[in-house]
VOLOVO-959914 format. One record per residue (C-alpha): residue number from 1; residue in three letters; x, y, z. Coordinates in steps of 0.05 Angstrom, whole numbers. Each point is the difference from the previous one (the first is absolute). Layout:
<rs>
<NUM; "ALA"; <X; Y; Z>>
...
</rs>
This chain:
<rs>
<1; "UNK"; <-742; 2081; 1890>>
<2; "UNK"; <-66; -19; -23>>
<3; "UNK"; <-19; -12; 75>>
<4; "UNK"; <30; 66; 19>>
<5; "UNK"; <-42; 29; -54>>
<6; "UNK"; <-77; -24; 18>>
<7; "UNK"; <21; 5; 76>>
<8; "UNK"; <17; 75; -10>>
<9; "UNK"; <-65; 10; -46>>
<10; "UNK"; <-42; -23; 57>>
<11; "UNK"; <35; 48; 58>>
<12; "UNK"; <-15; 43; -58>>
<13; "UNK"; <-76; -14; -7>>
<14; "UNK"; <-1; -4; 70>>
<15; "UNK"; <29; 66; 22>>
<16; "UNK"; <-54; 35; -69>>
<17; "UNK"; <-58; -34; 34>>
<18; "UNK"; <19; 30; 76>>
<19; "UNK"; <22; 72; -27>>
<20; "UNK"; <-73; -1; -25>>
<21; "UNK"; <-21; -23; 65>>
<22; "UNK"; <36; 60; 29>>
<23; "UNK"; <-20; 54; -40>>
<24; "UNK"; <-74; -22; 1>>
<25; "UNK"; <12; 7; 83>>
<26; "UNK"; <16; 65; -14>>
<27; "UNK"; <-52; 22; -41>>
<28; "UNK"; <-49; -19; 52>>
<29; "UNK"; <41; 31; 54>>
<30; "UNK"; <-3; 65; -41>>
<31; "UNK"; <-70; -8; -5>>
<32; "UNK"; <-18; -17; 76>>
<33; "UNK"; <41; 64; 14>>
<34; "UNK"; <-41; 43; -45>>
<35; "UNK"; <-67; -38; 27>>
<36; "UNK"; <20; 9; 72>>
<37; "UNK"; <22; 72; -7>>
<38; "UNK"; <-62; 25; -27>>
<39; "UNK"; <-42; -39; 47>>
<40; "UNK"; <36; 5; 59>>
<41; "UNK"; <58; 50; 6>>
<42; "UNK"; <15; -21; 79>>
<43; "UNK"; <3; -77; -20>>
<44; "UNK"; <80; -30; 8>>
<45; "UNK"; <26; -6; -70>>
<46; "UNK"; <71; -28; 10>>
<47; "UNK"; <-3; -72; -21>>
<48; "UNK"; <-32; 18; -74>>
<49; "UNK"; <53; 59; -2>>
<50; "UNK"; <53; -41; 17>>
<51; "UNK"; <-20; -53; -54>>
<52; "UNK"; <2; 57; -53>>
<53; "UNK"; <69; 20; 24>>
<54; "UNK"; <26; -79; 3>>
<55; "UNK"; <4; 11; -87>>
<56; "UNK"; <68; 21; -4>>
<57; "UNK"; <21; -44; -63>>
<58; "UNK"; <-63; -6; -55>>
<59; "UNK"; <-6; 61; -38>>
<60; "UNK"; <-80; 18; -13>>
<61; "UNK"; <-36; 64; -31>>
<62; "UNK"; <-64; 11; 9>>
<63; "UNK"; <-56; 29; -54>>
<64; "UNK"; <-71; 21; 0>>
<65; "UNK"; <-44; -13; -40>>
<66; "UNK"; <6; 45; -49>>
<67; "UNK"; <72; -21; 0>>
<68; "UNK"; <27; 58; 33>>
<69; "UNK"; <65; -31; 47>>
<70; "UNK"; <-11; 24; 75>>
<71; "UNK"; <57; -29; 35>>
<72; "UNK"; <60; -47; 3>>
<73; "UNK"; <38; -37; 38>>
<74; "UNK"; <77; -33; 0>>
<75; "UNK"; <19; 36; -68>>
<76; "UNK"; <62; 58; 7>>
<77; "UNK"; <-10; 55; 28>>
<78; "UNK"; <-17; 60; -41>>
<79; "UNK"; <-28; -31; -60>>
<80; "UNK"; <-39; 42; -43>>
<81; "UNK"; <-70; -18; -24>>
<82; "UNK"; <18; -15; -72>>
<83; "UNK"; <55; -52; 33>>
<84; "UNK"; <-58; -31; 43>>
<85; "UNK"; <-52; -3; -57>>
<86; "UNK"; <62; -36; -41>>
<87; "UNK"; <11; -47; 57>>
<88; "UNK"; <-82; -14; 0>>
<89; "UNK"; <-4; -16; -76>>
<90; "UNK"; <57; -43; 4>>
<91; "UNK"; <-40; -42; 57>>
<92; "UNK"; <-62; 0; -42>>
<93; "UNK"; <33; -28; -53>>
<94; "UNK"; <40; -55; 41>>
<95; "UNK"; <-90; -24; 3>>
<96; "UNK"; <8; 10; 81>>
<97; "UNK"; <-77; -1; 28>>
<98; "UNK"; <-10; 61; 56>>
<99; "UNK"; <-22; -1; 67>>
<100; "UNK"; <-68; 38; 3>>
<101; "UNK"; <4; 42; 61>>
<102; "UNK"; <-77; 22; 22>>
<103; "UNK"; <-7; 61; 51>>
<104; "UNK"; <-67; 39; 14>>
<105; "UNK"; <-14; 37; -73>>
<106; "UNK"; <66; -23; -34>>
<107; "UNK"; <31; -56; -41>>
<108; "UNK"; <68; -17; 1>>
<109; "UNK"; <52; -38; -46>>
<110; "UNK"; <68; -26; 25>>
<111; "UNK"; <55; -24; -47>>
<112; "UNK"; <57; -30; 36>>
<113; "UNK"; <55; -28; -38>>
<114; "UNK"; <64; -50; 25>>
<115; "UNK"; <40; 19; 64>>
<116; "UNK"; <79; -6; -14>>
<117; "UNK"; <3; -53; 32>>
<118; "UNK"; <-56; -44; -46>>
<119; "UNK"; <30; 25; -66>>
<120; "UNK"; <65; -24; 22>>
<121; "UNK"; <-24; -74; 26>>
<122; "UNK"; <-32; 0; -69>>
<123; "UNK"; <62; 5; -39>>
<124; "UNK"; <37; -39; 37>>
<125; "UNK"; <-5; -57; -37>>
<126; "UNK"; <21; 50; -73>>
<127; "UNK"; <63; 10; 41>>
<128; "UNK"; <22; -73; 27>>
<129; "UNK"; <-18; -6; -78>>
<130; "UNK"; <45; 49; -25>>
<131; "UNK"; <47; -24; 50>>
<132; "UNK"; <-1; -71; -18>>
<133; "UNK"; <8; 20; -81>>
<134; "UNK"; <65; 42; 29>>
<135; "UNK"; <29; -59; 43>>
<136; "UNK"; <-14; -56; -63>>
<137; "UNK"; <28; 58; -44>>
<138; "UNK"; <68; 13; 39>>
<139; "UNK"; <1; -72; 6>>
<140; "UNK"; <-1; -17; -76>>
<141; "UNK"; <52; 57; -15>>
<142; "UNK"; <44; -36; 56>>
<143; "UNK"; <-9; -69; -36>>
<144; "UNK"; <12; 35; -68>>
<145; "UNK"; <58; 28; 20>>
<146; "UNK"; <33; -54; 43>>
<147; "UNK"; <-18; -48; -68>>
<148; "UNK"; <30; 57; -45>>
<149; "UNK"; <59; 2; 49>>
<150; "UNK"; <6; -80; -16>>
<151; "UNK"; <-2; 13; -74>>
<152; "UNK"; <45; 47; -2>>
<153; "UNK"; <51; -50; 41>>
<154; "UNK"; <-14; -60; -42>>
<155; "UNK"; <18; 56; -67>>
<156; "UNK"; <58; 19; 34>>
<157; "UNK"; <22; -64; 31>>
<158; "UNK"; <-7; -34; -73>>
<159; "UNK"; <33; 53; -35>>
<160; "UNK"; <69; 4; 44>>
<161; "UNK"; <1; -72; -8>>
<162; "UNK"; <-1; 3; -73>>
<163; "UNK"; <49; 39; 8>>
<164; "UNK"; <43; -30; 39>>
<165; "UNK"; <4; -62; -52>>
<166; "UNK"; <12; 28; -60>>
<167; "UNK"; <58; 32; 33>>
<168; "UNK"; <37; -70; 6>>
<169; "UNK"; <-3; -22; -77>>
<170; "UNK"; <-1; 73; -31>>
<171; "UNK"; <70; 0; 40>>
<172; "UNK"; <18; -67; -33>>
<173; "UNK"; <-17; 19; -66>>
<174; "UNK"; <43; 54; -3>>
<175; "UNK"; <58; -31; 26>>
<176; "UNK"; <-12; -56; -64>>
<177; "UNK"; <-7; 59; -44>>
<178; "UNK"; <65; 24; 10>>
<179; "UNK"; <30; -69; 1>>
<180; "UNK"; <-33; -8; -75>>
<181; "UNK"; <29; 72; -15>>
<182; "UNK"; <72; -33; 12>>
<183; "UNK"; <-15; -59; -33>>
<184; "UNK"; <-33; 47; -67>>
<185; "UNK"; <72; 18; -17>>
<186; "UNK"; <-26; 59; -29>>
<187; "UNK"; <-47; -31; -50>>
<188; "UNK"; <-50; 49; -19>>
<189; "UNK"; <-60; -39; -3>>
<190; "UNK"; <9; -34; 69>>
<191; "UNK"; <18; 77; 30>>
<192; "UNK"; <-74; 21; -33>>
<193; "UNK"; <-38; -56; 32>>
<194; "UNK"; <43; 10; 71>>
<195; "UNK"; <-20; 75; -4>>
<196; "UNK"; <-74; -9; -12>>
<197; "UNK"; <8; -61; 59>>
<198; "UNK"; <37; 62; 45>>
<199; "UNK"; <-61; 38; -31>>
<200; "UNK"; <-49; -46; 33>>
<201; "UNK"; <31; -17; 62>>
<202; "UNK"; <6; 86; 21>>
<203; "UNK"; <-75; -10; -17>>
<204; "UNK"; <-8; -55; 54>>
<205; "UNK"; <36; 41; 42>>
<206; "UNK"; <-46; 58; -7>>
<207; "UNK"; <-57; -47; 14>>
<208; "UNK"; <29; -28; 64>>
<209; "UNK"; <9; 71; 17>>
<210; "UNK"; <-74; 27; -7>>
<211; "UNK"; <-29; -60; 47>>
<212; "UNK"; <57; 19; 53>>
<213; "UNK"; <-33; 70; 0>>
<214; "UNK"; <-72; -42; 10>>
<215; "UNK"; <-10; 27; 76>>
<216; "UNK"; <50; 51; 3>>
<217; "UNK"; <-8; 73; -13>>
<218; "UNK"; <31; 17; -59>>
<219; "UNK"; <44; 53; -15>>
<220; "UNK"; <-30; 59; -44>>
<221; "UNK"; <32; 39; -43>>
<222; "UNK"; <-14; 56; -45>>
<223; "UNK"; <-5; -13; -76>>
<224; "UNK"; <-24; 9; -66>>
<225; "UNK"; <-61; -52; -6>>
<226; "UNK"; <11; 12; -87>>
<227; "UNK"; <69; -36; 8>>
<228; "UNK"; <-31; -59; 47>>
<229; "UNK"; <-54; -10; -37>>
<230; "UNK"; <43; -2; -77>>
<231; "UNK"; <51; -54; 45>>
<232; "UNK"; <-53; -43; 15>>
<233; "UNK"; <-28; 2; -75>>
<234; "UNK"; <71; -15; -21>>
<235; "UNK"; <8; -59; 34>>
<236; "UNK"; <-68; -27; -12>>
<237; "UNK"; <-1; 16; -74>>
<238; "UNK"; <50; -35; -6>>
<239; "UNK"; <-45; -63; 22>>
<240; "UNK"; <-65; 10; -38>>
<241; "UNK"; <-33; -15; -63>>
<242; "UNK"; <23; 32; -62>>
<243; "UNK"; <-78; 12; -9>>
<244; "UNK"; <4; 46; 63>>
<245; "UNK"; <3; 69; -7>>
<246; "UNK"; <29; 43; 63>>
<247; "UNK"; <-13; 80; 2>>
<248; "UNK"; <30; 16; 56>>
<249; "UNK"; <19; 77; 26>>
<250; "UNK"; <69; 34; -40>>
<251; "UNK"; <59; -10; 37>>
<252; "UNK"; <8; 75; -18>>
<253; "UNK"; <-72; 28; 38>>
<254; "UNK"; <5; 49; 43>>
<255; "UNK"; <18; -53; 68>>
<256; "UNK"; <-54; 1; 54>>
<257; "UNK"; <41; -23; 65>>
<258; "UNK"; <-34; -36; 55>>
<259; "UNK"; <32; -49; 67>>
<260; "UNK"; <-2; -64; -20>>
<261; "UNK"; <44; -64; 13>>
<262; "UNK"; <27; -12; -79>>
<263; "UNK"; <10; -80; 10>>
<264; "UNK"; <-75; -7; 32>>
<265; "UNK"; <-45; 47; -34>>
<266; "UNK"; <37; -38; -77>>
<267; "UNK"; <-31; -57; 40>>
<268; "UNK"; <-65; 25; -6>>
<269; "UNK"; <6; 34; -69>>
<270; "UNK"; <29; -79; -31>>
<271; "UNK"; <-65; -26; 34>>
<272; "UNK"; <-48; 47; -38>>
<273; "UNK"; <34; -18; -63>>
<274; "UNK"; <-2; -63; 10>>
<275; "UNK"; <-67; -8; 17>>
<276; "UNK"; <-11; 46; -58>>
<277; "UNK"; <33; -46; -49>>
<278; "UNK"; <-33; -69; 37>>
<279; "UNK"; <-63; 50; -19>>
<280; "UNK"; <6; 16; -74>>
<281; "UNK"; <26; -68; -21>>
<282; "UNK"; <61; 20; -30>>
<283; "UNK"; <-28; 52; -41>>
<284; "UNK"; <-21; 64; 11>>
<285; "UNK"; <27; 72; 34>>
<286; "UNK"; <24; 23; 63>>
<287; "UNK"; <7; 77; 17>>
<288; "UNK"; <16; 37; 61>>
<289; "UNK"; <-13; 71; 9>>
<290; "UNK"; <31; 41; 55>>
<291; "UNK"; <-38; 61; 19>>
<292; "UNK"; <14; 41; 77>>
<293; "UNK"; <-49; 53; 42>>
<294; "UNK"; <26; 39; 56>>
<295; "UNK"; <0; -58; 54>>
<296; "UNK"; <4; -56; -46>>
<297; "UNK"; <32; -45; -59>>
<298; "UNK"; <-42; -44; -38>>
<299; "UNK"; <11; -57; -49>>
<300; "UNK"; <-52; -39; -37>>
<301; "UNK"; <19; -67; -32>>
<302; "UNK"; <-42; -11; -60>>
<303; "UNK"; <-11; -68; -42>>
<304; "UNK"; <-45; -26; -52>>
<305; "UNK"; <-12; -69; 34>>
<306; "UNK"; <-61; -36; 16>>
<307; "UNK"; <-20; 57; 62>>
<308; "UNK"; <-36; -17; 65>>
<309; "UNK"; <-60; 1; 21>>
<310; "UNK"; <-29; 62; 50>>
<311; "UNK"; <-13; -46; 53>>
<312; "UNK"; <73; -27; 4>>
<313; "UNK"; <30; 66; 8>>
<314; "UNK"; <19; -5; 69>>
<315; "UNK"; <-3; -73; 3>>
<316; "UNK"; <68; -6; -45>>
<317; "UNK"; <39; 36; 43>>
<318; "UNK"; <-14; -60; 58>>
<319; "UNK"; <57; -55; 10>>
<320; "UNK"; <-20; -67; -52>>
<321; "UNK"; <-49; 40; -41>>
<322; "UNK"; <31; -17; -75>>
<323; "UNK"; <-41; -24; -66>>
<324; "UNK"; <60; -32; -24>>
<325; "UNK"; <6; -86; -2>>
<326; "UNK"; <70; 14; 38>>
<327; "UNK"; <13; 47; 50>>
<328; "UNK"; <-8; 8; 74>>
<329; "UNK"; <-35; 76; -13>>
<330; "UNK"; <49; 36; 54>>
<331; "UNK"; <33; 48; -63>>
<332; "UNK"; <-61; 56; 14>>
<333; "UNK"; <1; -5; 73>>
<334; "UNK"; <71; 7; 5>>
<335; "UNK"; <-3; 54; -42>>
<336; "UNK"; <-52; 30; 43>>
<337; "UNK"; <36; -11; 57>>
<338; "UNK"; <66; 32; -25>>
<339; "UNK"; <-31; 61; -25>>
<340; "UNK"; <-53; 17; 61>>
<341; "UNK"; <46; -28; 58>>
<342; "UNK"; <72; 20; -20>>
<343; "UNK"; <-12; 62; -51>>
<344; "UNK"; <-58; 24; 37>>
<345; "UNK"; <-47; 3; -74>>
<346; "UNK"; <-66; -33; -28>>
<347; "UNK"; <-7; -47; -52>>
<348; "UNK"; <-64; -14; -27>>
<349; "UNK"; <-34; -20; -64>>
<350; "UNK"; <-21; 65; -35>>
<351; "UNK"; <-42; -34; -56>>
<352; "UNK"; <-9; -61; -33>>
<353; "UNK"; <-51; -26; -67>>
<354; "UNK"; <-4; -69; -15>>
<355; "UNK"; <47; -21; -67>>
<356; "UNK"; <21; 77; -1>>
<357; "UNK"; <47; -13; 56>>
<358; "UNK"; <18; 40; 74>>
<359; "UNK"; <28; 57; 32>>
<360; "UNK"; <38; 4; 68>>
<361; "UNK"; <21; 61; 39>>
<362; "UNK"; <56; 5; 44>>
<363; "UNK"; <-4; 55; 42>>
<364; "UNK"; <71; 26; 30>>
<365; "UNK"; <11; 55; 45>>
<366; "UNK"; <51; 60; -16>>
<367; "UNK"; <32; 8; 61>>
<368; "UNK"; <5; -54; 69>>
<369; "UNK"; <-51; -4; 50>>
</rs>
């Protein structure tokens, strides 16, 4: 490239250096025909004329001296004056250096500027530039999306197969839970703790059924986000601190319906409380507030925890990003992934102070894309 570069500068350089050449021939062609005119009107002309005619391709104006413009060459036809004396400032100001053209009582300027063909050669090497940016450019966005394409098979790949085995002992447990409920003899106590066991293994169920969807497109359907969102606080209230305080959207609001898939996006609403809750400690308060435009649903998911800092905005959103001492950091970027891949949304951090705590928006649309 670099080659291609200094070789096309030189052809360049070259080419500048001979159209000078040329025009300076036909400056003294002009004036030999002027000369031998005047001195001789029977003398045989042709081979100056000729020369004058051969500049078909560099454009030149010539000027008096008082700066008056008294003919042109190789520019459109029927250009006005005020175009020419344009085109002749523009070459004075590019520094070009006339030809003075002498005759018998006059003196002559000519300003030539680049044929086509010289302003072209010039930026050529702009262009294999510009070309060579395009071609690494395509090429990256190929690589990024064959590696995405990867990712996305390894997610899916691992999920279906996490699915696949807790299939086998969620199956076994509840065949032993209904063995135990025969053997309970209808002992109250021992029907409690088989319930919240039944409890628990529907729960593993559910789970087993999100990462089958992992891959898949999901079915969408049309409900009230207020009721989704109070089931998820149910069930995860249920498993916080005492010190926790949840305000959470009445079941009772006027609903705001949008297409989502119920057992994916409680996925992603259990993550943001949980991270919430890893957030604050065990103490503090998470609120939700539901609020719609035209197009549009949107939730924020509010805590009091220890916040983030501006620069990790996007960065926590990225698979193994987590500030916790366990975790393998996928809970955001699965959430991300559910709600922009499947639902078609955003999901981004809104705000965030340090020891104040964060926001996050989910953006859902109204109706399917």
């Amino acid at each position: 490239m670099v080659v291609a570069m200094l070789y096309t500068y030189y052809l360049a350089s070259q080419l500048k250096e001979g159209e000078r050449n040329k025009v300076e021939l036909f400056v003294k062609a002009q004036e030999s025909l002027n000369k031998d005119v005047l001195e001789n009107p029977d003398l045989d002309v042709t081979f100056p004329f000729e020369v004058v005619e051969s500049n078909r391709t560099i454009p030149v104006i010539e000027v008096d001296e008082l700066g008056n413009i008294t003919d042109y060459a190789n520019f459109p036809e029927g250009r006005s004056n005020e175009d020419l004396k344009e085109e002749l400032e523009k070459l004075k100001k590019t520094g070009v250096v006339p030809i003075v053209s002498k005759g018998p009582g006059y003196e002559h300027f000519i300003y030539y500027k680049p044929s086509r063909l010289l302003t072209l050669i010039t930026y050529f090497p702009l262009v294999m530039l510009l070309l060579l940016l395009a071609f690494m450019g395509f090429g990256y966005m190929g690589f990024s999306a064959s590696r995405k394409a990867e990712q996305n098979q390894v997610w899916v790949g691992m999920a279906k197969e996490t699915a696949h085995q807790l299939g086998t002992p969620i199956s076994a447990i509840m065949a032993w839970i209904e063995h135990l409920k025969q053997l309970s003899d209808g002992e109250q106590k021992k029907n409690e703790i088989l319930k919240e066991l039944n409890n628990d293994v529907h729960r593993l169920e559910l789970i087993a059924d999100r990462f089958s969807k992992i891959g898949s497109a999901p079915n969408l359907e049309r409900v009230d986000i207020i009721k989704e969102l109070v089931l998820s606080k149910q069930y995860m209230e249920r498993r916080a601190s005492r010190n926790v305080v949840f305000e959470f959207p009445n079941p009772n609001h006027e609903p705001k319906f949008v297409y989502i898939n119920s057992h994916l996006f409680s996925w992603v609403i259990e993550n943001m409380i949980r991270n919430s809750l890893d957030a604050m400690d065990g103490k503090g308060m998470i609120a939700i507030d539901v609020y719609d435009d035209e197009d549009f649903v949107y939730i924020d998911i509010s805590d009091t925890g220890k916040g983030i800092p501006n620069t990790k905005f996007k960065t926590v959103f990225q698979p193994g990003f987590t500030t916790k001492k366990r975790g393998w950091g996928l809970g955001l970027s699965l959430a991300k992934r559910i709600i922009e891949n499947y639902h078609k949304g955003k999901i981004y951090v809104k705000k965030s102070e340090y020891s104040i705590g964060s926001t996050f928006t989910i953006k859902l649309p109204k109706n399917i894309v």
